[in-house]
C-alpha positions in Angstrom: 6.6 -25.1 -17.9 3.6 -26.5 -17.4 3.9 -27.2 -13.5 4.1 -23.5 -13.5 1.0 -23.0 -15.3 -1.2 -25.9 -13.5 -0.2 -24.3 -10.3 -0.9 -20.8 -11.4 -4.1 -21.7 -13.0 -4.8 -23.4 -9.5 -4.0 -20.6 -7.5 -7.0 -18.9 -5.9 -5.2 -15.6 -4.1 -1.6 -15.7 -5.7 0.5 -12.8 -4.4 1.8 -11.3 -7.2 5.5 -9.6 -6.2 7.2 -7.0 -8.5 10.7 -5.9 -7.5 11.5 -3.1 -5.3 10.1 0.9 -6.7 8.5 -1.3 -9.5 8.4 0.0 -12.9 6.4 -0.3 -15.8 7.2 -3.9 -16.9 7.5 -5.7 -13.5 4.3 -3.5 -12.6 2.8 -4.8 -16.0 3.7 -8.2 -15.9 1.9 -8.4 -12.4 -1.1 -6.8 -14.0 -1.3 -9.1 -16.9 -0.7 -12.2 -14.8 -3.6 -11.1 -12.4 -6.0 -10.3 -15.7 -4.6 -13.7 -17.1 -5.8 -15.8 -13.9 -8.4 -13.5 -12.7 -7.2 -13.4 -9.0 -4.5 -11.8 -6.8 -3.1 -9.2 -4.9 -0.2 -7.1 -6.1 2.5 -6.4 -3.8 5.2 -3.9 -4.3 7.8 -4.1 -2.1 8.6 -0.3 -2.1 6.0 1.1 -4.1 6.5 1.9 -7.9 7.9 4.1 -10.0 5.9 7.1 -11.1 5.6 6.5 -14.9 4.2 2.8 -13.8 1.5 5.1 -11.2 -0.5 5.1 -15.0 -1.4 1.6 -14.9 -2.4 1.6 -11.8 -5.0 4.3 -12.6 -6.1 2.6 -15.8 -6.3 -0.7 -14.2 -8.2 0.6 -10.9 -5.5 -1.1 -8.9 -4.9 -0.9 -5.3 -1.4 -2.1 -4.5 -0.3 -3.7 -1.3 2.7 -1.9 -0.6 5.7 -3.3 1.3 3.5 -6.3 2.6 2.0 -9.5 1.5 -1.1 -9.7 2.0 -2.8 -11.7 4.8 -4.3 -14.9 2.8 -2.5 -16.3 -0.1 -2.1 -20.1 -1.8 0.9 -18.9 -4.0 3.6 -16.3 -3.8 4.3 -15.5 -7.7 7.6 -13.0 -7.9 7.8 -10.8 -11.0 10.8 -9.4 -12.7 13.3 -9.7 -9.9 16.7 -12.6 -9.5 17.1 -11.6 -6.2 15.9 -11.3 -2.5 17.3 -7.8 -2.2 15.0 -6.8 -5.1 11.8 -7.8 -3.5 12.7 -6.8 0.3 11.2 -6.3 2.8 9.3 -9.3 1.5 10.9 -12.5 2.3 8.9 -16.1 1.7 10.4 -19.1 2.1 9.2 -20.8 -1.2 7.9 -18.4 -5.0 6.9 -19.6 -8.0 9.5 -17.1 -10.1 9.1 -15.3 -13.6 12.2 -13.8 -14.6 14.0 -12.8 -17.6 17.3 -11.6 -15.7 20.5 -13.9 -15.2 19.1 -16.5 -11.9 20.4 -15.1 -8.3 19.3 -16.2 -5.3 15.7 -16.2 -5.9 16.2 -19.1 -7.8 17.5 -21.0 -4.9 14.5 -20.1 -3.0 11.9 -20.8 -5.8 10.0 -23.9 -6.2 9.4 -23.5 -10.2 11.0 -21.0 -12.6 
């Protein structure tokens, strides 16, 4: 655990992926890691769910939909096993918080 948290607290402009149509926990666990580390961009593969649209408004968040965005040191993804839950985003290498049974995300992740 803590090569996860040395690299996330070195992490300058993480890229902070929830799954796909995100919901109120992968939307909030972005959220909170980004107020945690005080940087990054949250990406949402295919936009969120509208209950989760209210922390967007209370947080003043601007989402980068269906992308990464163009400069990032670490891709961090959220609430999601699997590459089919965060397409159309595909990176090579994540650092992976998950609480679901490992898929292949795992595989592809570095730490989780």
């Amino acid at each position: 655990m803590s090569e996860l948290t040395d690299r996330l607290e070195s992490a300058t402009a993480p890229a902070l992926v929830t799954h796909r149509r995100a919901d109120r926990d992968s939307l909030g666990s972005a959220l909170g890691l980004r107020a945690l580390l005080r940087a990054g961009t949250v990406c949402t593969p295919a936009g969120i769910r509208k209950p989760a649209r209210e922390l967007c408004e209370v947080t003043e968040t601007i989402l980068n939909e269906g992308t990464l965005p163009d400069q990032f040191d670490e891709i961090v993804v959220l609430d999601a096993p699997s590459t089919d839950r965060i397409a159309p985003v595909d990176p090579d290498a994540v650092l992976l918080i998950d609480h679901h049974e490992p898929s292949d995300l795992a595989d592809r992740a570095d730490l989780w």
